[in-house]
GUKE-445657 format. One record per atom (N, C-alpha, C): residue number from 1; residue in three letters; chain; atom name; x, y, z. Coordinates in nm, 2 decimals, padded with zeros to 4 digits, m for minus. Last residue first. Layout:
# residues N
+-----+------+-------+------+--------+--------+--------+
:  nr : rest : kette : atom :      u :      v :      w :
+-----+------+-------+------+--------+--------+--------+
: NUM :  ALA :     A :   CA :      X :      Y :      Z :
...
+-----+------+-------+------+--------+--------+--------+
//
This chain:
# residues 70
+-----+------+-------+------+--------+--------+--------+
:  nr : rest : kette : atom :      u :      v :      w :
+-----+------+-------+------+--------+--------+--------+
:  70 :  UNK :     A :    N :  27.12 :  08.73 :  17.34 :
:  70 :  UNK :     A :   CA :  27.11 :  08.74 :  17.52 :
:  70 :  UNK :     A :    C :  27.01 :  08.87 :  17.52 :
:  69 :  UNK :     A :    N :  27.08 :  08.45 :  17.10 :
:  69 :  UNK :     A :   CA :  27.10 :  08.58 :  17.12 :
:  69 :  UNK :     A :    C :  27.08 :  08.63 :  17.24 :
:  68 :  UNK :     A :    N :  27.27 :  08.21 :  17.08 :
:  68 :  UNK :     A :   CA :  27.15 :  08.23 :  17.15 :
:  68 :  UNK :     A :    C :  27.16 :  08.35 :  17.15 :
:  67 :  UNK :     A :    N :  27.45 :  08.14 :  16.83 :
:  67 :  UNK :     A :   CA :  27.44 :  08.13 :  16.92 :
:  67 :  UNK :     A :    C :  27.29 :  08.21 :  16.98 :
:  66 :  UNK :     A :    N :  27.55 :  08.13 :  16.53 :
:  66 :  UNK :     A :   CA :  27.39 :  08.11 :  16.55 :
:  66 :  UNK :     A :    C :  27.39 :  08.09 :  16.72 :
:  65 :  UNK :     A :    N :  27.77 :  08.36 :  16.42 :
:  65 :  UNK :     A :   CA :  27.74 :  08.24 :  16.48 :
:  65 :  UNK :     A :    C :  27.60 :  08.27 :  16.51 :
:  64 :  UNK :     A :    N :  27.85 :  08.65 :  16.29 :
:  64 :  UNK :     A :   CA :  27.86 :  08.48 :  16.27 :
:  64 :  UNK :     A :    C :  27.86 :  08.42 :  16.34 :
:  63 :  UNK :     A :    N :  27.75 :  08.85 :  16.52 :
:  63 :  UNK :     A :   CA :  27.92 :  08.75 :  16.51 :
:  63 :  UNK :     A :    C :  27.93 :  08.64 :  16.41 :
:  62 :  UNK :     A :    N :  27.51 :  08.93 :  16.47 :
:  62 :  UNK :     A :   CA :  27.56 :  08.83 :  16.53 :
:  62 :  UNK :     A :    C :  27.66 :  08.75 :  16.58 :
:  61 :  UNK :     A :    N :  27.58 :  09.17 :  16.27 :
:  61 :  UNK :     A :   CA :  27.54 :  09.23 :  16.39 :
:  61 :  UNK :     A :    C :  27.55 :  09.05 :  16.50 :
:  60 :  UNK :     A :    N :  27.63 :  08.98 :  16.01 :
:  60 :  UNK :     A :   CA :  27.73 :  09.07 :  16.08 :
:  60 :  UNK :     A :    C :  27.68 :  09.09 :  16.25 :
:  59 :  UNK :     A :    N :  27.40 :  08.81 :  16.01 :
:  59 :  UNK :     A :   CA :  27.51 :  08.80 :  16.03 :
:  59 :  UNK :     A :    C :  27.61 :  08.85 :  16.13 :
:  58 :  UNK :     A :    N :  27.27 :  09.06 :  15.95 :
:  58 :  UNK :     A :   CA :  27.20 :  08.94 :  16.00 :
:  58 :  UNK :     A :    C :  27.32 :  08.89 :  16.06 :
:  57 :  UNK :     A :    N :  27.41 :  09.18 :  15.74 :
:  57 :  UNK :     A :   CA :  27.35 :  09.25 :  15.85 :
:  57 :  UNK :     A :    C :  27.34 :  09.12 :  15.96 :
:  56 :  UNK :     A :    N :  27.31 :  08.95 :  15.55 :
:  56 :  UNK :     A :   CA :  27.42 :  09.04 :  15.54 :
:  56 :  UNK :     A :    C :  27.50 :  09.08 :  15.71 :
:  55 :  UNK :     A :    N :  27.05 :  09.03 :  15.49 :
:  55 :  UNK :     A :   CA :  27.13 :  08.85 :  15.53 :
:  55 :  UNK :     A :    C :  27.24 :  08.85 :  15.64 :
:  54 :  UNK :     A :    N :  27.02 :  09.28 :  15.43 :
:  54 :  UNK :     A :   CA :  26.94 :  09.22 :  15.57 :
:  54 :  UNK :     A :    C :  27.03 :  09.12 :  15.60 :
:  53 :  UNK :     A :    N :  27.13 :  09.24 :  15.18 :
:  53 :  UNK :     A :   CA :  27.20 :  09.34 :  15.25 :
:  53 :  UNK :     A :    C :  27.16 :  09.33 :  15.37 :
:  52 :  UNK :     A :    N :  26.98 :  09.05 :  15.07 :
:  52 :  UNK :     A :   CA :  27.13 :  09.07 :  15.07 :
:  52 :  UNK :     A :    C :  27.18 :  09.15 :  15.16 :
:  51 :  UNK :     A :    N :  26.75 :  09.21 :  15.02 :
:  51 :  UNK :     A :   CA :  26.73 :  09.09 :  15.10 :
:  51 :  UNK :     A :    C :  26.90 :  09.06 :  15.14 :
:  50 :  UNK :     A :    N :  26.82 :  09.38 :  14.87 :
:  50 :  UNK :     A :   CA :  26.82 :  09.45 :  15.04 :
:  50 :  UNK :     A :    C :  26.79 :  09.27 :  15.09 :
:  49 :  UNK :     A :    N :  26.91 :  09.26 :  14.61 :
:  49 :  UNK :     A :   CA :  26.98 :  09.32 :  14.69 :
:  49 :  UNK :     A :    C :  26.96 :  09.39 :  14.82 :
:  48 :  UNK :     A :    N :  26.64 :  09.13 :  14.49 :
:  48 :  UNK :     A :   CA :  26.75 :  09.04 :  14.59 :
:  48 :  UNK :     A :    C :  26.86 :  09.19 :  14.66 :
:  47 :  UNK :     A :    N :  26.57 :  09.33 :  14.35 :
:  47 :  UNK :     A :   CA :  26.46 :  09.27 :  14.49 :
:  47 :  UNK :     A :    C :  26.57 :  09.18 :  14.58 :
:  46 :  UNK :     A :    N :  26.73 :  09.43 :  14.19 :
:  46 :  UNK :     A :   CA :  26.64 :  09.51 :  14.26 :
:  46 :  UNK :     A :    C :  26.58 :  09.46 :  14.40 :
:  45 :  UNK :     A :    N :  26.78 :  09.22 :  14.06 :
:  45 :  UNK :     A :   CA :  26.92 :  09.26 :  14.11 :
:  45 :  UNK :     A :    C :  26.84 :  09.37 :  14.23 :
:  44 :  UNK :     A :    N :  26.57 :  09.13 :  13.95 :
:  44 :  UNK :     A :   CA :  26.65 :  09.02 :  14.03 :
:  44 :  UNK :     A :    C :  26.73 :  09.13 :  14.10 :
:  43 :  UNK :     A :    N :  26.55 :  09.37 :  13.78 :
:  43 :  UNK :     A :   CA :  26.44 :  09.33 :  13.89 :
:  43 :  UNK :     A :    C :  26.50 :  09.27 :  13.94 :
:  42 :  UNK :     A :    N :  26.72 :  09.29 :  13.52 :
:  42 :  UNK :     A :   CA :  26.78 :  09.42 :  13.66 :
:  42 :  UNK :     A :    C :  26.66 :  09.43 :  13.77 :
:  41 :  UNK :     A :    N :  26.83 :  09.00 :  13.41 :
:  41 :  UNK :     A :   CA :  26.69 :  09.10 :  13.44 :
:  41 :  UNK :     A :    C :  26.73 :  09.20 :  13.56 :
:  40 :  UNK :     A :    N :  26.96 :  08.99 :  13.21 :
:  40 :  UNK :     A :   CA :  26.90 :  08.92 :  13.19 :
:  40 :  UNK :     A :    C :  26.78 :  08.98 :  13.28 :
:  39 :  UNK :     A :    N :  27.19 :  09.14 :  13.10 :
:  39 :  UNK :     A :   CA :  27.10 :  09.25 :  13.09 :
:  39 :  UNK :     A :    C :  26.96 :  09.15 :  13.15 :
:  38 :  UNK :     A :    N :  27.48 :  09.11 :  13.20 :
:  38 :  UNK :     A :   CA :  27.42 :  09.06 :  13.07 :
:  38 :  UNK :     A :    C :  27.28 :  09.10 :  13.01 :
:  37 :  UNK :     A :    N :  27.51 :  09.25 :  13.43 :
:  37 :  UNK :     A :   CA :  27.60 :  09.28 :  13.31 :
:  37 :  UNK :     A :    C :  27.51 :  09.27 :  13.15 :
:  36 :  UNK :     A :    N :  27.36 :  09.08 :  13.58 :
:  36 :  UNK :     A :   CA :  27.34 :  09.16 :  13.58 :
:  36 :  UNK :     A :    C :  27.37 :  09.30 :  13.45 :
:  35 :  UNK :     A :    N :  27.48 :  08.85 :  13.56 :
:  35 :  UNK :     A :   CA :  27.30 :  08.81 :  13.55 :
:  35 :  UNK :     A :    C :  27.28 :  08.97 :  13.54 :
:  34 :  UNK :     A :    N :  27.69 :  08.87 :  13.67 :
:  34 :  UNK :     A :   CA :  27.73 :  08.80 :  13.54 :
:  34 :  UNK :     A :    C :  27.55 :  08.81 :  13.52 :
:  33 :  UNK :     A :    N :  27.62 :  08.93 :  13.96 :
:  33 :  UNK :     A :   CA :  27.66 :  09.06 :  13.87 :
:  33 :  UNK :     A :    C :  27.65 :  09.00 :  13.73 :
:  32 :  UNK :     A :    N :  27.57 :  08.70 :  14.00 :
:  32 :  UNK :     A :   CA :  27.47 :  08.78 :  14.07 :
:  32 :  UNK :     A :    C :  27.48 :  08.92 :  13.95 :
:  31 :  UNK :     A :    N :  27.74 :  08.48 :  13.93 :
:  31 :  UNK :     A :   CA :  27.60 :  08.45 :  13.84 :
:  31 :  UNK :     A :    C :  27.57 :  08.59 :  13.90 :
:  30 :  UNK :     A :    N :  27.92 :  08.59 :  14.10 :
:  30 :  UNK :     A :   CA :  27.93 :  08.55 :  13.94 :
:  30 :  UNK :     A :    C :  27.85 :  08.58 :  13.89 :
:  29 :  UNK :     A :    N :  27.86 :  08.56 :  14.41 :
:  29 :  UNK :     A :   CA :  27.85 :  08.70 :  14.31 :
:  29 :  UNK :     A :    C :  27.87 :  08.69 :  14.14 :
:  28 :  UNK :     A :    N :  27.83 :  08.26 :  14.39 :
:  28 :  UNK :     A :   CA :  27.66 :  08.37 :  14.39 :
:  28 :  UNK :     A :    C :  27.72 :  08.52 :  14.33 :
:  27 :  UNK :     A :    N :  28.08 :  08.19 :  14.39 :
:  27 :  UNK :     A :   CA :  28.02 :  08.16 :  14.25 :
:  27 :  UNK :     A :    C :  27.85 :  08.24 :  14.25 :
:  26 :  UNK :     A :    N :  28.14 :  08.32 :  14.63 :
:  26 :  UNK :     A :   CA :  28.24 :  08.39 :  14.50 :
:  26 :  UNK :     A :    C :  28.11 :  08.30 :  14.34 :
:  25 :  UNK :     A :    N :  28.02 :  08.15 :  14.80 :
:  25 :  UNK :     A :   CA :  28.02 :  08.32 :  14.78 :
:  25 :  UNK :     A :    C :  28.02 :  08.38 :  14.64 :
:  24 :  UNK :     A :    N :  28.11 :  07.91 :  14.71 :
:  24 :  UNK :     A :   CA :  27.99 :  07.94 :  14.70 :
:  24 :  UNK :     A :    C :  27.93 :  08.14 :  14.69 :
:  23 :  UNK :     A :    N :  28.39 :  07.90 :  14.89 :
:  23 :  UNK :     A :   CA :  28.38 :  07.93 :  14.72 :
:  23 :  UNK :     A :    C :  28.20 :  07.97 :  14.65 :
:  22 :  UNK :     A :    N :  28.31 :  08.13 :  15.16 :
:  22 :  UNK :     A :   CA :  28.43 :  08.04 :  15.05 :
:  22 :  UNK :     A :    C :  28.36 :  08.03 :  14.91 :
:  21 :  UNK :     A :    N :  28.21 :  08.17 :  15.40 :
:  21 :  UNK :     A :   CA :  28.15 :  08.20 :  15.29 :
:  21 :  UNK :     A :    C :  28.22 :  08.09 :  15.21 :
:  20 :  UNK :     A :    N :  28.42 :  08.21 :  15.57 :
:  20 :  UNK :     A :   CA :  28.31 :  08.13 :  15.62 :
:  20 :  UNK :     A :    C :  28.24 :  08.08 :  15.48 :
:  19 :  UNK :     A :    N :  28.62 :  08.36 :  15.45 :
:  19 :  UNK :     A :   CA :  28.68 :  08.24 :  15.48 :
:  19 :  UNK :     A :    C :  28.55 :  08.11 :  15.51 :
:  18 :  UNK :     A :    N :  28.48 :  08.60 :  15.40 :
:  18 :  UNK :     A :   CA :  28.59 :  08.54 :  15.31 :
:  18 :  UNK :     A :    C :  28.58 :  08.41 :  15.34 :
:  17 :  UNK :     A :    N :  28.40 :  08.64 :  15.68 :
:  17 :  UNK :     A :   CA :  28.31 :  08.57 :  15.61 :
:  17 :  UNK :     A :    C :  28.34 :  08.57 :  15.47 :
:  16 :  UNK :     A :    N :  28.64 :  08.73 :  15.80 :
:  16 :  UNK :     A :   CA :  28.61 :  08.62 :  15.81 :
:  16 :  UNK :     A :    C :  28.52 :  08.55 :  15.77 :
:  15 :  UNK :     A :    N :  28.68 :  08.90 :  15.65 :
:  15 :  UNK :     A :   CA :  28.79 :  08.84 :  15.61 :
:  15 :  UNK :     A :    C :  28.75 :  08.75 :  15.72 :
:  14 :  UNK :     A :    N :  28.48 :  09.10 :  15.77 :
:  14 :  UNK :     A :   CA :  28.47 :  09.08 :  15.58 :
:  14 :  UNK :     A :    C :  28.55 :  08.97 :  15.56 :
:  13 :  UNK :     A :    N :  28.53 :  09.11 :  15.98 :
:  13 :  UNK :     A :   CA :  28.43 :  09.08 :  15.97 :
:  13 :  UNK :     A :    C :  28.41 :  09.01 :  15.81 :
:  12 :  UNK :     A :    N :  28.77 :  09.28 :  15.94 :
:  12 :  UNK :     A :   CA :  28.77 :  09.20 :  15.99 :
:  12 :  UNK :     A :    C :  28.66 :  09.08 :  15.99 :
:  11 :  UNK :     A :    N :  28.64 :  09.49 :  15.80 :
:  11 :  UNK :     A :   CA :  28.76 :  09.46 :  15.77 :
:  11 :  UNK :     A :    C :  28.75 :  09.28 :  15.82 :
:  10 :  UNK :     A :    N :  28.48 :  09.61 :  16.02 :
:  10 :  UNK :     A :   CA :  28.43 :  09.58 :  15.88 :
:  10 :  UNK :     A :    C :  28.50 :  09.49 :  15.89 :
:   9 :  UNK :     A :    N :  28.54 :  09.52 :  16.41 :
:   9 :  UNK :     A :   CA :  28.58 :  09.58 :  16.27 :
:   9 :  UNK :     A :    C :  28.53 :  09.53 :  16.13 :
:   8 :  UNK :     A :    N :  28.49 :  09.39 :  16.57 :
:   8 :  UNK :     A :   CA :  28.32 :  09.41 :  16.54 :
:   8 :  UNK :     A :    C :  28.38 :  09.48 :  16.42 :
:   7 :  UNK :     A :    N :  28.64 :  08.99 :  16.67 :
:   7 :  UNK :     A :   CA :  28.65 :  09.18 :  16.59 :
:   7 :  UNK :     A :    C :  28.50 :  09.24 :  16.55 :
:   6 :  UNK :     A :    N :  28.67 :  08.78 :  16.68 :
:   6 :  UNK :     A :   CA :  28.60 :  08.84 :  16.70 :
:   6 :  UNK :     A :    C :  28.59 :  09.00 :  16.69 :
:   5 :  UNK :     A :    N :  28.94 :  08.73 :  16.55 :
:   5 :  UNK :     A :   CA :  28.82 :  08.65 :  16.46 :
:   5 :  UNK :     A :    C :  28.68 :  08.72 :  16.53 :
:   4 :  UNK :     A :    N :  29.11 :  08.90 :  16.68 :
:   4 :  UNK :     A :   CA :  29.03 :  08.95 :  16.56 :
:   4 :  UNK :     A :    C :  28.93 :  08.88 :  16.49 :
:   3 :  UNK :     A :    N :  29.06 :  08.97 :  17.04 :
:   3 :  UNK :     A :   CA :  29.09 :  08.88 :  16.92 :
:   3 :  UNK :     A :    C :  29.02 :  08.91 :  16.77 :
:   2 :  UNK :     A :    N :  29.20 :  09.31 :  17.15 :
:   2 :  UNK :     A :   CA :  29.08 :  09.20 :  17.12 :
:   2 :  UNK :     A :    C :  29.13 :  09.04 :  17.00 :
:   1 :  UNK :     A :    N :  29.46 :  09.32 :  17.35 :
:   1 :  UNK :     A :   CA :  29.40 :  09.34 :  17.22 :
:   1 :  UNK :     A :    C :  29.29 :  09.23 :  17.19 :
+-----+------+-------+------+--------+--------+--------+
//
């Protein structure tokens, strides 16, 4: 069985960048959705969310790690 820290599974992937991420994560989605609820500007939420979703990606498709790509 594969190891799961390297797993290409969502799940898996999600519960390691839980762990990579940590508290900083959790205080960006705050302010991200808390910026959004509050009406302060739904452009922010517009232009940052594919930049988010590229990062994201960026990441994922890498394994987390900044190794040499082959």
């Amino acid at each position: 069985m594969k190891n799961v820290w390297y797993s290409d599974h969502i799940l898996a992937q999600a519960l390691r960048f839980s762990v990579v991420g940590g508290t900083g994560y959790l205080l960006y989605l705050v302010w991200y959705y808390g910026a959004i609820e509050m009406g302060i500007s739904q452009l922010i939420a517009i232009l940052t969310a594919p930049l988010a979703n590229i990062t994201y990606n960026f990441f994922l498709h890498r394994g987390w790690t900044f190794k040499r790509r082959i």
